[in-house]
Every structure is written in C-alpha cells, then in structure tokens.
C-alpha positions in Angstrom: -35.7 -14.3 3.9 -34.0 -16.1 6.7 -36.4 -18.2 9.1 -35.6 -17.9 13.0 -36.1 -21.6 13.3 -34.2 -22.5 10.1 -31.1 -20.7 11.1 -31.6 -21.9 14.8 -31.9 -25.5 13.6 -28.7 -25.0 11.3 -26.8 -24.5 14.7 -28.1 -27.1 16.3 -27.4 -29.8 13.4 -23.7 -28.7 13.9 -23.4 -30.6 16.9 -22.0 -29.7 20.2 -19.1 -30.7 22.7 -21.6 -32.6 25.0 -23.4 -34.4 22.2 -21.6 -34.8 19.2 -17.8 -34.4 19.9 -16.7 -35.7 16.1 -19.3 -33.4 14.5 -18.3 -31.0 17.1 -14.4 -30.7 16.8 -14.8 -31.1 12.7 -16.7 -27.8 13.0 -14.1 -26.6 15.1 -11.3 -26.8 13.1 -12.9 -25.8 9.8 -13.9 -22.7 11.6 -10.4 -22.3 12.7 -8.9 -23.1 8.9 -11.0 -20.2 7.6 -10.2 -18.0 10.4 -6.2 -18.4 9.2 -6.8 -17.6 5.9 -8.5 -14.4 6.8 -5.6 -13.3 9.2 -2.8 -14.5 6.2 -5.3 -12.3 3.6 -5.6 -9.3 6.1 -1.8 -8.7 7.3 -0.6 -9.2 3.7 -2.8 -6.9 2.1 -2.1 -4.9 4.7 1.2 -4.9 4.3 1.2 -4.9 0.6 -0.4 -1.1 1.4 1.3 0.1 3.4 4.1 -0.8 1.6 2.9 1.2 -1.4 1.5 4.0 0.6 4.3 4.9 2.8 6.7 4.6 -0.9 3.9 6.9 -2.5 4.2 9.4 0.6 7.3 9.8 0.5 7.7 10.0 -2.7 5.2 12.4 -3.6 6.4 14.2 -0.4 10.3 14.3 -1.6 9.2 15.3 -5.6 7.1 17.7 -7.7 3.6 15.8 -8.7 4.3 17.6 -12.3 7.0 18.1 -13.9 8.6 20.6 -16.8 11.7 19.4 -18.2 13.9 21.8 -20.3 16.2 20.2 -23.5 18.6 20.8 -21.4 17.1 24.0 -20.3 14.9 25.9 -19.5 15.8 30.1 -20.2 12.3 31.7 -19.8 11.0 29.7 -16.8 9.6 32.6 -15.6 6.9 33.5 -18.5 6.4 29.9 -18.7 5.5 30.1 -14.7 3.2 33.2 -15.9 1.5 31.1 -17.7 0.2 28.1 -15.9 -0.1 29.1 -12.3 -3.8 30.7 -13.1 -4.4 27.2 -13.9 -7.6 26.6 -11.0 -6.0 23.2 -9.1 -2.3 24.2 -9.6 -1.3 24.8 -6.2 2.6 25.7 -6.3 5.7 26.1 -9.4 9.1 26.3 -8.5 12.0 26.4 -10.9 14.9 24.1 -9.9 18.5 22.7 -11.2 19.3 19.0 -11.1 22.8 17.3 -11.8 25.2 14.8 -11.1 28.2 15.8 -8.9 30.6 14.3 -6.9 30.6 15.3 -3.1 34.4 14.7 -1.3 34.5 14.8 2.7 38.0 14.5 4.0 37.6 11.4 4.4 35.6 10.1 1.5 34.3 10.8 -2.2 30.6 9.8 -3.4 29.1 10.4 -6.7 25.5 11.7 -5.9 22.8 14.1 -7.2 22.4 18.0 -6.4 19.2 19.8 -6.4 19.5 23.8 -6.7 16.1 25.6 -5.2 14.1 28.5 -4.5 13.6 28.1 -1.2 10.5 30.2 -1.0 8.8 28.4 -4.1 10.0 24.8 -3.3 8.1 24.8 0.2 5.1 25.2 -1.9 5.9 22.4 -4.5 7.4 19.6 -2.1 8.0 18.5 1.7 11.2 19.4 1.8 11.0 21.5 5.2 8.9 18.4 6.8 11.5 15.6 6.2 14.8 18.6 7.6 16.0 16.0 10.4 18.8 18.8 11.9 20.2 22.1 11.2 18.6 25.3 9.2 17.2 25.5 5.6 17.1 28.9 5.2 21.3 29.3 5.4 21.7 27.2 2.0 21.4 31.0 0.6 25.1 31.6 1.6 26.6 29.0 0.0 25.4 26.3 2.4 24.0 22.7 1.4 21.6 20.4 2.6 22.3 16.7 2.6 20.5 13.6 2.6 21.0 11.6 6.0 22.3 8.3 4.8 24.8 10.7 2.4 26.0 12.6 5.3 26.9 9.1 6.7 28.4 7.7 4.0 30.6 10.6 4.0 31.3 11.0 7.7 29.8 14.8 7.9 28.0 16.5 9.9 26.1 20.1 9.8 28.6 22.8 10.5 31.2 20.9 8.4 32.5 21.4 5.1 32.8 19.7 1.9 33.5 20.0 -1.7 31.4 19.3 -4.5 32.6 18.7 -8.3 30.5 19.3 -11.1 31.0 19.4 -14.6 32.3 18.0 -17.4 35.2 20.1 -17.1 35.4 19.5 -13.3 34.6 22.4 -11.4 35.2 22.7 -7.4 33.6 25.0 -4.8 33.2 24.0 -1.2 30.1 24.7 0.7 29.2 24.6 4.4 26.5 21.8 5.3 23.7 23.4 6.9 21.1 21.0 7.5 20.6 17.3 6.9 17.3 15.8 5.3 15.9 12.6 5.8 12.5 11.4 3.8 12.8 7.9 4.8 13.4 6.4 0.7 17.0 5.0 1.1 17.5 5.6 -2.4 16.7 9.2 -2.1 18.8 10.2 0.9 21.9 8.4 0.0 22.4 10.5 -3.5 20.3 14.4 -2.6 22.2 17.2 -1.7 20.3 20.8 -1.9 21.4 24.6 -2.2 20.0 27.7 -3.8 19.3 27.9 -7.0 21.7 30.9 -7.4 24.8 28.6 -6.1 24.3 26.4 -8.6 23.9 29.4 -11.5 27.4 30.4 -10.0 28.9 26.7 -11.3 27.2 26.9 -14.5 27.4 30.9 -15.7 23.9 30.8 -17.2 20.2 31.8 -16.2 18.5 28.9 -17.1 17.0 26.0 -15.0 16.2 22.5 -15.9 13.0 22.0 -14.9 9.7 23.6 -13.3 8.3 21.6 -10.3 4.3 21.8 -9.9 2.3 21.3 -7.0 -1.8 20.3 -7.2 -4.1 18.9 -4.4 -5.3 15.5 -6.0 -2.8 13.6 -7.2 -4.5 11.5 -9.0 -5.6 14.4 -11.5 -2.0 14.9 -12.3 -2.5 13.5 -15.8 -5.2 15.8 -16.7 -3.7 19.0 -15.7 -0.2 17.7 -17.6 -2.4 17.9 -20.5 -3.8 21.1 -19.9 0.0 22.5 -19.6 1.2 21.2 -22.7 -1.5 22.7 -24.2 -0.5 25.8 -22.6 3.3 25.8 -23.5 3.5 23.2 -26.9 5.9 20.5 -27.5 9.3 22.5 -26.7 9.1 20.6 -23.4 8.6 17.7 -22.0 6.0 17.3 -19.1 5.6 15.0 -16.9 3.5 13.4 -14.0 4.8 11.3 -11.0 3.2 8.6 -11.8 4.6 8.1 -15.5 8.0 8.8 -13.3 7.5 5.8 -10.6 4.8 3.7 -12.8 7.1 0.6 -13.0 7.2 0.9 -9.6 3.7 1.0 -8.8 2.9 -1.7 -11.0 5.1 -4.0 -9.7 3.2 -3.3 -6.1 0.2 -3.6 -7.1 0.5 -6.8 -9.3 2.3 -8.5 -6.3 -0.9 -7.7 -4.3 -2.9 -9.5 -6.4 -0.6 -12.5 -6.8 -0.4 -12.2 -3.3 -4.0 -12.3 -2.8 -4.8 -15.1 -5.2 -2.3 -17.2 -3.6 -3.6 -16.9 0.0 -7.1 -17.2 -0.9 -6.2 -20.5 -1.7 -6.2 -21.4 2.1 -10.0 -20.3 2.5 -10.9 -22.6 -0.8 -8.7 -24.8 1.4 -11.0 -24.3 3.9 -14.0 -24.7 2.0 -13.8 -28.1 1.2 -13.8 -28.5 5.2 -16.9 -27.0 5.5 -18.1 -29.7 2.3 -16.8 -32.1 4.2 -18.5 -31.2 7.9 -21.9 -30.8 6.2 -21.5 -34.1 5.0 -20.5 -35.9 7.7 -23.4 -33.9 9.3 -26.0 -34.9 7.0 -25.1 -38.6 7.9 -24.9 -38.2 11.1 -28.2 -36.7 11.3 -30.2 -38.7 8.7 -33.2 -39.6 11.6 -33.0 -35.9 12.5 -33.5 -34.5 8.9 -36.3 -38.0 8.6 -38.4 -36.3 11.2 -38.0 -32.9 10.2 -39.6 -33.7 7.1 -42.2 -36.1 8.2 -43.2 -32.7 10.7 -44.0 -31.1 7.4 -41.0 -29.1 6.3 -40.3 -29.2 3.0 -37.2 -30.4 0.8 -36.1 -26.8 0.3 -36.4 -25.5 3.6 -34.0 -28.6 4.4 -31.6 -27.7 2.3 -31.7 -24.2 3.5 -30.5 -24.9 6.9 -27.7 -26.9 6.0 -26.9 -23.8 3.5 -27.3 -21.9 6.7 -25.4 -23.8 8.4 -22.0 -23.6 5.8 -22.5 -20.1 5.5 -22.8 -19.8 9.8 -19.9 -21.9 10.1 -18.3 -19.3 7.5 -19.5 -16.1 9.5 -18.0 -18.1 12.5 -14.3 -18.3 10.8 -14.5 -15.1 9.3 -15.4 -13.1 12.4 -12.7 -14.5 14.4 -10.2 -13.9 11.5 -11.1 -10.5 11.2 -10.9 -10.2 15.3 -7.1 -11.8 15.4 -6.1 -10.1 11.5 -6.7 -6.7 12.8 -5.4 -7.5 16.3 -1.8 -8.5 14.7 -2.3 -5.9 12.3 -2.7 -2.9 14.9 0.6 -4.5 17.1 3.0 -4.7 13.8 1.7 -0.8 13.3 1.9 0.0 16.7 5.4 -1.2 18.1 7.1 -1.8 14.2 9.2 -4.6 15.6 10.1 -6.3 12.3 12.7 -4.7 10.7 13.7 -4.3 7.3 16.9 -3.6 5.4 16.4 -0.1 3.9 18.8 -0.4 1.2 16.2 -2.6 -0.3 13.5 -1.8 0.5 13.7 2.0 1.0 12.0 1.9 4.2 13.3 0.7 8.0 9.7 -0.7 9.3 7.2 -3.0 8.1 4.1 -0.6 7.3 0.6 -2.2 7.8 -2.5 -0.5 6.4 -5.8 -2.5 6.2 -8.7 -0.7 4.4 -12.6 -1.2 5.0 -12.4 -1.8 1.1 -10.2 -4.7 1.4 -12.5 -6.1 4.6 -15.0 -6.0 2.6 -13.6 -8.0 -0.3 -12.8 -10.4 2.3 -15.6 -11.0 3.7 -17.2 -11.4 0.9 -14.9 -13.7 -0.9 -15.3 -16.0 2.6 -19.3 -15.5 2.9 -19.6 -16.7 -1.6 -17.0 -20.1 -1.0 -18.6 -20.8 2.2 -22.1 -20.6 0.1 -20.7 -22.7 -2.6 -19.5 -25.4 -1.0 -22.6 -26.0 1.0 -24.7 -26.1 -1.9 -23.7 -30.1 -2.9 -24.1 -31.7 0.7 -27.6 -29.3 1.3 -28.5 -30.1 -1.6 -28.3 -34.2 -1.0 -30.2 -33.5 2.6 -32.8 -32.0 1.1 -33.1 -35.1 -1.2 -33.7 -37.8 1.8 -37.1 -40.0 2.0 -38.6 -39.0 5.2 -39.6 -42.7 5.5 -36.6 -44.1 4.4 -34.5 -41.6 6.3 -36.4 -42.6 9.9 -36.1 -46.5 8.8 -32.7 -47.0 8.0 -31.6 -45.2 10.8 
C-alpha cells in the first residue's frame, strides 16, 4: 500500500526549479523522453488500425463474407440456396457470375473484371448500394452496367454513356449503357469492377449456371465455423470459402508490421528508461544528507527504497500522462481534417486512417508504468543501502 508521506517525499527528492535546477531539468527531460515514445507508440498503432480496419471495411463491405465456388459452375444454385439459408446466423445468399472481360470506351480499352447480380439478393449479401457514388442501380436490369469510379476514369466515361464489353474465349461483343458508378474506396477494386444483372451475363454465356453463391452473416469473425457447417451441408462438390482465407496474406502482413512496429518504437521508452536510472541516481547523490536523516528519523531501509521506486514510477506516470494528452491530441487532428495524403494506387486508400483503441492505451500504459518500475529498482535499491551515520558524515 502506498504511504501519503512516502509518495509525497518521492516528489520532493526530485528536486525543483528553485532548489535543484540540475536534478530539476534531468527530471524534466526524462519526463519529456517518455512522453515521445508514447505519442510515436500511440499514432502508429493508431495508424497501423486504422489502416487494417478501413481495408477490412471495405473489403468486407465490397465482398461476400462466405463464399461458394462452382468447378466452373454452379447449375442448381438454387436447391443449394434451399439448403443453407435456414442455417440460424446466415443472414443473406445471392448467386452471382464473375469473369474477366475487356471494357472499350471510344477512346480507350481496359482489361478488367465483371460481376453479374441479383440485385434484390446482392443488397442483402454486400454494400454495394452504400458505396453507388452517381447514377441508378436498379437500371442494370436493361442491359445497363455499373462501373467502378477509377475504371470509369481510366476509360473517360461517364453514366449515360455507352461502352462495349468483350468476353470470352471466343470474343463476344455487346454494348451496354452505364448506369451508375461505384466507388468503395479500395483502388484495386474500383479500377477492375463492372456490375449488371445476372441475366445479362446468362445472355453472353447461353447457360443457367452461376459461379458462385455469396453469403452474408452478422459476426464476421464466425465465418469459419458456419463454412464448416455448409460444407457439411452440401459435401465436397464445391469449394467454400471465408474472407478471411481470401485476404489472409493480407491481414497478416498488417498485423505483423504492427508488432515490428511496436517493438521498434518501444525502444524509445527503454530509451527513456535508462534516463529515469540515471535521474534517480544522480538523485540519490545529490541527496545522500537527506536520505542520512530520513533514516536516522526512524524510517527504515525499505520504506527508503520505496520512495525512490515511487519516485521512478511518478516520474513515469508524469511522461506517460502527457504522452497520452499530446498522442490522442495528434491522433484526433490527423482523423479529423486527413491532411496527409496517400497514393491510392498503393495503398488502396486516399487518407491516412487513425484508430487508437482503449486496448492499445492500456498496453501502453502499462508497458511505460513495468520499465519505469524496473529501472528504479537498482538506484532505490542502493539508497536504501546508505549508513544513516555515514550518510550525514560524509556529507
């Protein structure tokens, strides 16, 4: 249990601008060195999640959570639909056709990706109606298409306008009116998607069939589980699979450079630590006739060395507050007004996300609050070992 006066004399051993300017500015800047490794540890993590978190939005938002992939296809979708969707946490199935084409403007030609739907189903299964940026989804029925933004750009369209798409190994043509344009914010995605009904496509192809079945659940973090629950509901004669087996690299790659990340920059709070080894030192030599009468008032070797453990871990507290203060504060204005911008084609986003969890305060803090006790232990531990006598006599 903390003492009042063990924790009050801690702060006054620190020394103060009047009294002790060394001991004084010392303190100072070894609060200050821990304070900056806080803000470095808060606005990269920060970033670091927002990073993934926007990518996993947008993602999730733009894609089925499971998926049911045909060999190529799929020709009773439909009884295979009958039979998951009393599944308890499936949410939404839609049916859809996927393939490479070519799109050609008058202007230019891009190889891309095109996406038939059921309108009415796919709402239920992805985001798509969230992300339309102009124009009207419900007119891809009549032989209209819906691009992704940076695709309309890269081919100089526009909604109202025309163009041709090519599919097929044996090239086949048909030109469809663009009736909306899509963004979701993933480069990557809105430079290749194009979208139209599901019945277009079966016009191109002269079958029934589909290539996949889109599913929908509300935690999607059970999507392995209910995977397995599928397959056992349908057998190996497709493949399933979850988003996260789809974009796992991905994730991975995230979420180890978050660590390295971390490790690195929690270097500058060891940094920082070895200030605070340093201060108490200098403090305990400084203060040799104050720590001699201490002891010859009657406290005892251990309640010395708590208050210069006090006092590493308050000079700790100190740094760590105002870290948390300025981290946050820079945090909330890089959220706020986004003015760092990034180059979408690699990153697949235009802004520099910042999300700062209480989770990852909390490891913080308490990575700051165990070095700061550590490296207090040695120099309270050689105060608490001074001769009362000897102490008051040699100073």
């Amino acid at each position: 249990m903390i003492k009042s006066y063990n924790f009050f004399l801690a702060k006054k051993l620190i020394g103060s601008k009047s009294h002790d300017r060394f001991l004084w500015f010392i303190s100072f800047f070894t609060v200050v060195g821990i304070a900056i490794g806080v803000i470095a540890l808060i606005l990269v993590v920060g970033v670091m999640n927002g990073f993934s978190n926007d990518l996993k939005r947008k993602i999730i938002g733009a894609n089925p959570l499971i998926t049911i992939e045909g060999k190529p296809y799929i020709y009773e979708y439909e009884e295979i639909i009958k039979k998951i969707k009393n599944l308890e946490e499936i949410k939404g199935i839609s049916p859809f056709i996927i393939s490479q084409v070519i799109y050609k403007s008058n202007k230019y030609i891009i190889g891309g990706i095109i996406k038939g739907i059921d309108l009415k189903r796919e709402r239920e299964v992805t985001n798509i109606h969230q992300f339309i940026k102009k124009g009207n989804l419900e007119e891809i029925e009549k032989n209209g298409i819906i691009l992704g933004s940076e695709l309309a750009k890269e081919l100089g369209v526009d909604v109202g306008d025309y163009i041709s798409v090519i599919i097929g190994l044996i090239p086949k043509e048909n030109i469809f009116k663009i009736v909306a344009i899509v963004e979701y914010g993933v480069y990557s995605f809105d430079v290749s998607m194009g979208f139209t009904s599901i019945e277009n496509l079966w016009q191109f192809y002269f079958m029934r069939g589909v290539h996949g079945i889109g599913i929908k659940i509300d935690d999607i973090y059970r999507t392995p589980v209910i995977a397995q629950e599928i397959k056992k509901l349908i057998g190996d004669k497709y493949e399933v699979s979850t988003w996260i087996e789809k974009n796992k690299i991905l994730f991975s790659a995230i979420s180890l450079e978050k660590k390295a990340m971390s490790i690195i920059l929690s270097l500058i709070i060891i940094v920082a630590s070895f200030n605070i080894l340093s201060t108490l030192m200098i403090s305990v030599y400084r203060k040799i006739k104050e720590i001699g009468i201490l002891k010859a008032l009657g406290l005892t070797s251990g309640e010395i060395k708590k208050i210069f453990l006090y006092q590493g871990i308050y000079l700790g507290i100190k740094g760590l507050i105002s870290g948390i203060i300025l981290g946050l504060f820079l945090a909330g204005l890089l959220k706020k007004y986004k003015f760092i911008n990034l180059p979408e084609f690699v990153y697949d986003i235009s802004k520099l996300p910042v999300e700062v969890s209480l989770f990852d305060i909390f490891w913080i803090s308490l990575l700051v609050l165990l070095i700061s006790g550590i490296a207090s232990i040695y120099p309270a531990q050689r105060a608490s070992l001074l001769n009362p006598a000897e102490a008051i006599r040699n100073e």
